[in-house]
C-alpha positions in Angstrom: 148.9 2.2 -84.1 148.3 5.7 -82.9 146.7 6.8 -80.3 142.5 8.0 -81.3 142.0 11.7 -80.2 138.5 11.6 -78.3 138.1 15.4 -78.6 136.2 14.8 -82.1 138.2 17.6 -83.7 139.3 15.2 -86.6 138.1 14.7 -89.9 136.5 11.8 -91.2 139.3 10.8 -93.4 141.8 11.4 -90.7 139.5 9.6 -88.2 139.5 6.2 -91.1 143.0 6.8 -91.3 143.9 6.0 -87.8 142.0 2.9 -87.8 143.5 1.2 -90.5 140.0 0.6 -91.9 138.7 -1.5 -89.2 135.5 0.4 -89.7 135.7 -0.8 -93.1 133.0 -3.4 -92.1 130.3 -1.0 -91.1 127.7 -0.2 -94.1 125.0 0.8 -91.3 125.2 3.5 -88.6 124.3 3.1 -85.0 120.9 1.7 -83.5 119.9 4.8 -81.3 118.6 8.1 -82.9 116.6 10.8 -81.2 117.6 9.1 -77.6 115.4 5.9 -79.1 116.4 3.0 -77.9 113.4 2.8 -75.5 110.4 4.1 -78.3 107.6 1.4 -78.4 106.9 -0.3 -81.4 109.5 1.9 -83.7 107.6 5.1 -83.4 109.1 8.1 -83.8 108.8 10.4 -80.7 109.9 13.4 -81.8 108.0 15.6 -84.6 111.7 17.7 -84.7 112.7 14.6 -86.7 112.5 15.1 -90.8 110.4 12.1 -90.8 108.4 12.6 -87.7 104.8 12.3 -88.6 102.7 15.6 -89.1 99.6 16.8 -89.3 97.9 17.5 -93.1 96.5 20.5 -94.2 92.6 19.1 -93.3 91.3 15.9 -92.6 92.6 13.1 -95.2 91.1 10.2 -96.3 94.4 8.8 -96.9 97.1 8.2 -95.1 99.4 5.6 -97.6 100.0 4.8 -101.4 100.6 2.5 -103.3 101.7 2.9 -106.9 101.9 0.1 -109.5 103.6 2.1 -112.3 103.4 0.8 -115.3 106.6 1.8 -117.6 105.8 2.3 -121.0 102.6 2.8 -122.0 99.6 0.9 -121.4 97.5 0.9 -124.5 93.8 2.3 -123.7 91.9 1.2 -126.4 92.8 -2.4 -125.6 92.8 -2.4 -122.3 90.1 0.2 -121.0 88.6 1.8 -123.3 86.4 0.1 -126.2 86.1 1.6 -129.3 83.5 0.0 -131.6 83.8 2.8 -134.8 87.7 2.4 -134.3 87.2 -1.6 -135.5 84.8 -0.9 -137.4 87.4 0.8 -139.3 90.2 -1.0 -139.1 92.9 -0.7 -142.1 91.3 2.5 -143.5 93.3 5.9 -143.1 92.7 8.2 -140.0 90.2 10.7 -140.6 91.8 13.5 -138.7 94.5 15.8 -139.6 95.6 16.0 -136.4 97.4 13.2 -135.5 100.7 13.2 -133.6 103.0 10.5 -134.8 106.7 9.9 -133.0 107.8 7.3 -135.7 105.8 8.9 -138.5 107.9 6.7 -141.4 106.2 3.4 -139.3 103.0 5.1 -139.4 100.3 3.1 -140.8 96.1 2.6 -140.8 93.5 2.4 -137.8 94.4 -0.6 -136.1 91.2 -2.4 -134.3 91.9 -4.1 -130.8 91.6 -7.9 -130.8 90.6 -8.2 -128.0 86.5 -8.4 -126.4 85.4 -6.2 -124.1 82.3 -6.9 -121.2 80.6 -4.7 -118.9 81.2 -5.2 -115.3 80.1 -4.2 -111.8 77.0 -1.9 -110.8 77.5 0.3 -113.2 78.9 -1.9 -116.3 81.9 0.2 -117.1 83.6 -2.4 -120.2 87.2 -4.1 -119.7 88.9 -6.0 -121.5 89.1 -9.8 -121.8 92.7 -9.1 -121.2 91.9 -8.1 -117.7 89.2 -10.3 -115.9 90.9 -10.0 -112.4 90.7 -5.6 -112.7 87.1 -5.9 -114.3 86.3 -8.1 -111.2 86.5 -5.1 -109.1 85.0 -2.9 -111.0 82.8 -1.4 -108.1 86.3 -0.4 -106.6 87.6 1.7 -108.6 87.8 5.0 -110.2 88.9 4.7 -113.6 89.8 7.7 -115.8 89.5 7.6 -119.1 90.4 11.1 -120.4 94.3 11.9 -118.4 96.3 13.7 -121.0 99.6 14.6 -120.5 102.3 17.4 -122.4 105.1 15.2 -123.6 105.4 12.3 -126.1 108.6 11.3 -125.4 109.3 8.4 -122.7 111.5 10.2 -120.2 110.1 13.6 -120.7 106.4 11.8 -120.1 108.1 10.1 -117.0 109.7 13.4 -115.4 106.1 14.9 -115.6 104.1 12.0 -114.1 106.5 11.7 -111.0 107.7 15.0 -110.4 105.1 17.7 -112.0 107.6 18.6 -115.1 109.6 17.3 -117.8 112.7 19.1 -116.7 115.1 16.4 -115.1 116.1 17.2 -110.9 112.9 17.8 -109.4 111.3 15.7 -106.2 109.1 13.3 -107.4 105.7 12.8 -105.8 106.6 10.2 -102.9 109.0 12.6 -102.0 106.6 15.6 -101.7 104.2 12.8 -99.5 107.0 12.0 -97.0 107.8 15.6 -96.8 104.2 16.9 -96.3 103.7 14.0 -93.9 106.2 12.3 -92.4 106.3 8.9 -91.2 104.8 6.6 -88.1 107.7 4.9 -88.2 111.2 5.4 -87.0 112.4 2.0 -88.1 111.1 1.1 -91.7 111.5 3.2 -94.8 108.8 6.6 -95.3 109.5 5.5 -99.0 110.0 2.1 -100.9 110.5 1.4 -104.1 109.9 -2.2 -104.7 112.3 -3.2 -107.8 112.3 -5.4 -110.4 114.7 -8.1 -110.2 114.8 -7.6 -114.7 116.7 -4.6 -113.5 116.0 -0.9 -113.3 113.1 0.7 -115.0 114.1 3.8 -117.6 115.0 6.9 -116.3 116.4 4.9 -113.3 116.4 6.1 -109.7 115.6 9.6 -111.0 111.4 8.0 -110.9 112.4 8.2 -106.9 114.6 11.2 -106.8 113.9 13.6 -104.1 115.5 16.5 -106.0 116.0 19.4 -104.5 114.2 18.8 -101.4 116.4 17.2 -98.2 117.5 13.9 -99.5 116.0 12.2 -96.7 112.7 12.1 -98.6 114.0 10.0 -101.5 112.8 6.4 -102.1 114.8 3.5 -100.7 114.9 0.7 -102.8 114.0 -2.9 -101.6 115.1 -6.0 -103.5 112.0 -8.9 -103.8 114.6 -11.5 -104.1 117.6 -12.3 -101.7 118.5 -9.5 -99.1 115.7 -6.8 -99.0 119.1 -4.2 -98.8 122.7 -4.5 -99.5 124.7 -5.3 -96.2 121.9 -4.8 -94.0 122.9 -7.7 -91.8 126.2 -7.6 -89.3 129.1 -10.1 -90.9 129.2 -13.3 -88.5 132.9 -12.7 -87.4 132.0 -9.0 -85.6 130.9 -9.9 -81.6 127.7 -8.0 -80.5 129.9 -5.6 -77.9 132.2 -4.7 -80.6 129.9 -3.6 -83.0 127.7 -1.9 -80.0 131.0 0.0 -79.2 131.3 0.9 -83.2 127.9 1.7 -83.3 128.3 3.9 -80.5 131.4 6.0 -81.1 130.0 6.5 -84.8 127.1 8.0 -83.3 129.7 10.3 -81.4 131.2 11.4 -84.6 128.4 12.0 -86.8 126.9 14.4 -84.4 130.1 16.6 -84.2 130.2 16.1 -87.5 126.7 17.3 -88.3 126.9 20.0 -86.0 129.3 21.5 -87.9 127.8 21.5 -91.4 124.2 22.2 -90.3 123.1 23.1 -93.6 124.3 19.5 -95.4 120.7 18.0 -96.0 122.7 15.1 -97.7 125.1 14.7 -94.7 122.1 14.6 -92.5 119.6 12.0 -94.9 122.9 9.6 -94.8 123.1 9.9 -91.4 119.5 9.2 -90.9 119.3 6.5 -93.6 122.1 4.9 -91.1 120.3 5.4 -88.3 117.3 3.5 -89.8 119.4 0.9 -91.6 120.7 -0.5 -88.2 117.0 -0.1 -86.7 116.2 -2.2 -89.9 118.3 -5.1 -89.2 115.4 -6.7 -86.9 112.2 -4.6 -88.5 112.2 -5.2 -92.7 113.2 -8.9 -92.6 110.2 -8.9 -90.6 108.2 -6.8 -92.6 109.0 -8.9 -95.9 108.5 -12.2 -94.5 105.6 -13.7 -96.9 106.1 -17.0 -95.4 103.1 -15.7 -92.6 100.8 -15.6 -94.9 97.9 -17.7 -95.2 97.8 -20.2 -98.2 93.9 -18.3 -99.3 96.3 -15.0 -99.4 99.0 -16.6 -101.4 96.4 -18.2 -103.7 94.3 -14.3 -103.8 97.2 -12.6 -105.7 98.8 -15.5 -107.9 102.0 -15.9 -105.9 102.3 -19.5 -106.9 101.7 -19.3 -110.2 102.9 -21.3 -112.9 104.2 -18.2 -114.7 107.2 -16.7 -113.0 106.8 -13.2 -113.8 103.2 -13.1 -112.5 104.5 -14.9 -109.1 107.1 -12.2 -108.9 104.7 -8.8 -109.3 102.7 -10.8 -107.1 105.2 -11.1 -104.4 106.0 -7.1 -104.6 102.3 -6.6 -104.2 101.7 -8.5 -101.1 105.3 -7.2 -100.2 103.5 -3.8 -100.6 100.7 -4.3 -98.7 102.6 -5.9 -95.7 104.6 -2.8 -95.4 101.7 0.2 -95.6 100.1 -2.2 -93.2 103.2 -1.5 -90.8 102.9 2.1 -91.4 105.4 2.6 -94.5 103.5 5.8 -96.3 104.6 5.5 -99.9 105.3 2.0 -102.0 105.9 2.2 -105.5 106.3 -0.7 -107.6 108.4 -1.2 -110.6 108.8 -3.2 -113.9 112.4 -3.2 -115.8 112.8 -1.5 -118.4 109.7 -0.4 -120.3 107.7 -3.5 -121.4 104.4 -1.6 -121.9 106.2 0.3 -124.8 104.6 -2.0 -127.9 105.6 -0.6 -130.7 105.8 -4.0 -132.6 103.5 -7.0 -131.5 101.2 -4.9 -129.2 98.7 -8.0 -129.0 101.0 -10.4 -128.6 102.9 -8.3 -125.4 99.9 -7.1 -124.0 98.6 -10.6 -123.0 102.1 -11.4 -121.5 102.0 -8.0 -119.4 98.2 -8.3 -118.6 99.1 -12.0 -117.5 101.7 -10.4 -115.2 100.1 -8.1 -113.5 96.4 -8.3 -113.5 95.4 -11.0 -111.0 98.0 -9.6 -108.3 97.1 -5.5 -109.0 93.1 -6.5 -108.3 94.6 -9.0 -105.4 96.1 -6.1 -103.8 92.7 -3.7 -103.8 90.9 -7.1 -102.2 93.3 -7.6 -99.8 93.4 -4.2 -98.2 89.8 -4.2 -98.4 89.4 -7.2 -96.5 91.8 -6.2 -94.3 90.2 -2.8 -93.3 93.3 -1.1 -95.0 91.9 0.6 -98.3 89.7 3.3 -97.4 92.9 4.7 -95.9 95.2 3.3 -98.6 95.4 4.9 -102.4 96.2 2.5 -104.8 97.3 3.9 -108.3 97.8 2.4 -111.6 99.2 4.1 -114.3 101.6 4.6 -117.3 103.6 7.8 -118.3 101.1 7.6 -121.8 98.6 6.0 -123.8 99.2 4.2 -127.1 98.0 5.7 -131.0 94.7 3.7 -133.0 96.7 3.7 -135.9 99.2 0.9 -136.4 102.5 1.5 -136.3 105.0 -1.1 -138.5 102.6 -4.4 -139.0 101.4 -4.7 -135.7 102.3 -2.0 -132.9 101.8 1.1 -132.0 103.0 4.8 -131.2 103.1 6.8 -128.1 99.8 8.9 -127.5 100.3 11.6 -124.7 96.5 13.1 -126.3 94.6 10.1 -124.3 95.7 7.4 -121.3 93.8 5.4 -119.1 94.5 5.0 -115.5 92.8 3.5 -112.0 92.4 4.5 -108.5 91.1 2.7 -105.7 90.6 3.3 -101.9 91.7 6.6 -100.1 88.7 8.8 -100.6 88.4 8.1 -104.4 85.0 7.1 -106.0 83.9 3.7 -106.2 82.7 2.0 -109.6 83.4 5.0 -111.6 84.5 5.9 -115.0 85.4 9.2 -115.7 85.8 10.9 -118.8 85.9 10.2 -122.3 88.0 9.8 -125.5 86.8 10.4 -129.7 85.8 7.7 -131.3 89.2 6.4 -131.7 90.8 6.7 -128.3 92.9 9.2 -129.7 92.2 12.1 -127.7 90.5 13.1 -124.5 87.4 14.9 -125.3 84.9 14.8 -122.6 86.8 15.9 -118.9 90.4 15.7 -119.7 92.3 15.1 -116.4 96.0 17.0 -117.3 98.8 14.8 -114.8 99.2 18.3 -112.8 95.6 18.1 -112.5 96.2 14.4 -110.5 98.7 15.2 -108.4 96.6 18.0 -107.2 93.7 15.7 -106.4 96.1 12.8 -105.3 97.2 15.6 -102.9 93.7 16.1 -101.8 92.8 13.0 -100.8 95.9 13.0 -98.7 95.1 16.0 -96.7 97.3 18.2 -98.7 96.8 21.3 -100.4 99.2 21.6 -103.1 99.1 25.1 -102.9 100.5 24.9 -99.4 102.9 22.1 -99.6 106.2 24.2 -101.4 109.8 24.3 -100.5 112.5 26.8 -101.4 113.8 26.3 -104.6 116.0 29.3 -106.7 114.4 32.1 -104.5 111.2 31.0 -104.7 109.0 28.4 -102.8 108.2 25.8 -105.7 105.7 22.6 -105.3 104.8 19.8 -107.4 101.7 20.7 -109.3 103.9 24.7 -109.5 100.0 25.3 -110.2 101.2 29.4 -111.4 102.5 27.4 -114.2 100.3 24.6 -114.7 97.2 26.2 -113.5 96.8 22.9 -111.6 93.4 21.7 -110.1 91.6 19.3 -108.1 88.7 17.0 -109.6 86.4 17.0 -107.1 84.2 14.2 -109.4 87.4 11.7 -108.8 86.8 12.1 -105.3 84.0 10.5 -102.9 
């Protein structure tokens, strides 16, 4: 074998070469960064880091999120948003003339929700029987009734929801969080995605995509089930000093390396995401561990239920709440594929999905409350759209992007309030309308972030995610506490 040249004036390629691959085994980079190995309790210690924590614009009340997106389309009218004249009606024609239909050929007459609705909490805002666990904390929550967004179509609705436009490439709003922010920790993901083990939901990774900013800010993905990450862990057969020395040397390179392309955002996020994955080997294991919790807590969000899917969005939601309680700032939870998407057998799918995800969503606004973790916490549930009172087929129905329903809780949001308000058909919002650029401006807000202020170069000019020249974007100070 050749002799190594220690002058680190070889490539990469040339540097793999000479050791016959004996690197091969190393998916992680080495364990110090930013002369770390002696930072107490994985803080970062130096704000020149992309991730080091900063200050926001003003004082926040938030300093975390957690997202349960909803892929699909929850359907408001059977969910959140009763509408008596709408079964009264049921199987006549739609009045209007201005309905928007996606499959107009499966377009048939009103179509009445099944399903009762009760008034709850102080001020008896009316849920659905389909959701006793959300409607038990009512007094929590903000829920808006009147979002309207500009797209009908599922990935075009998705784009604008995470990222401020339907054009595909842009950072989506965790990223715009983690960039405005930073992190309080140096050795846990800024930004997890929490997957579904069904597989990927549609539009893929692009939901987390930080786009054009430095690709440091883009989500990680976490697995609930097995290993957390992908060859996080050392292989058995590599001794401690061996890999130490590894680690060490690889450090070595990747700084010459770095140094000389300055400007590679990507060569400097992989080399960070390294960095963090080696300081990961003894934190997220940690972090995930839901064998710590108490039986009551286990019992609170359903993660021994008979059902499987509801014991597995359960575990993701405690999974989420352990890690914002260890400083991550943006979780994001995920279903596979779209299942709120009921075009045929809406009924019939929505008590599967409410089944799912009810009792663990509410589980997770108790917990941090109980925990002293939700004034500071945001918790967000929402779909890209709503669904059309007409039936479409026998028994579904279409996309609506004219009226959704969505819920906040915690971080600086109103308590026990319902916001807005739909025609008599839940077709479209006519009383507040809340536009999606209109909520990540406020989202922003209660983060201590002005989205005026928080842009990036992008094509010669500094862009942001509400691009509010465009959109015209705007806070709604009556979301907000």
């Amino acid at each position: 074998m050749k002799p190594i040249r220690t002058d680190f004036g070889i490539n990469r390629r040339s540097f793999l070469g000479y050791t016959a691959g004996g690197l091969g085994c190393l998916a992680l980079s080495h364990l110090l960064a930013l002369e770390g190995r002696a930072a107490p309790a994985g803080k970062i210690i130096h704000a020149a880091h992309p991730l080091g924590p900063k200050p926001p614009h003003f004082p926040a009340k938030a300093k975390a999120v957690i997202c349960l997106f909803q892929h699909g389309g929850p359907s408001q009218m059977d969910l959140f948003d009763p509408k008596p004249e709408l079964n009264k009606r049921d199987g006549q024609d739609y009045p209007g003339k201005d309905l928007e239909i996606h499959f107009d050929k499966q377009a048939g007459k009103l179509l009445q929700s099944p399903f009762k609705f009760a008034k709850h909490g102080q001020g008896g805002t009316e849920f659905s029987e389909l959701i006793p666990h959300t409607a038990g904390i009512a007094d929590e929550i903000t829920l808006v009734r009147s979002m309207v967004t500009d797209s009908v179509d599922h990935e075009s609705a998705l784009r604008i929801i995470h990222s401020g436009k339907f054009q595909g490439g842009r950072p989506t709003w965790g990223s715009w969080v983690t960039y405005g922010l930073g992190t309080e920790r140096q050795d846990l993901p800024a930004y997890v995605v929490l997957s579904d083990p069904a597989g990927l939901p549609v539009d893929g990774i692009r939901n987390w995509t930080s786009g054009w900013l430095p690709a440091i800010y883009q989500g990680t993905q976490i697995r609930s089930s097995g290993s957390p990450i992908f060859n996080l862990s050392t292989p058995e057969d590599i001794p401690a000093s061996a890999r130490a020395n590894q680690l060490n040397l690889l450090e070595k390179l990747n700084a010459a390396h770095l140094r000389e392309h300055p400007e590679n955002s990507e060569l400097q996020a992989r080399i960070s995401n390294y960095e963090m994955a080696a300081r990961m080997q003894t934190s997220v294991n940690g972090a995930l561990d839901l064998t710590k919790e108490s039986a009551e807590t286990r019992k609170l969000y359903g993660l021994d239920h008979g059902n499987s899917a509801t014991s597995n969005y359960a575990k993701r939601c405690l999974m989420a709440r352990r890690l914002v309680e260890q400083g991550v700032r943006f979780v994001q939870i995920y279903l596979g594929g779209q299942p709120w998407d009921t075009h045929d057998k809406n009924a019939e799918k929505l008590k599967d999905l409410c089944l799912m995800t009810d009792q663990p969503s509410a589980a997770l606004v108790l917990d941090l409350k109980q925990r002293g973790l939700l004034d500071s916490t945001i918790v967000l549930w929402c779909g890209e759209f709503g669904r059309l009172p007409i039936s479409q087929g026998k028994d579904g129905r279409d996309h609506n992007r004219h009226a959704f329903s969505l819920w906040l809780a915690g971080g600086g949001f109103k308590k026990g309030y319902a916001h807005g308000g739909t025609d008599d058909f839940g077709y479209k919002a006519v009383q507040d309308p809340v536009r999606v650029y209109d909520l990540h401006a406020t989202l922003l807000q209660a983060l201590g972030l002005n989205h005026l202020k928080l842009t990036h170069p992008h094509e010669g000019r500094d862009d942001s995610l509400t691009d509010a020249v465009v959109s015209q974007a705007k806070v709604i100070p009556q979301l907000l506490a």
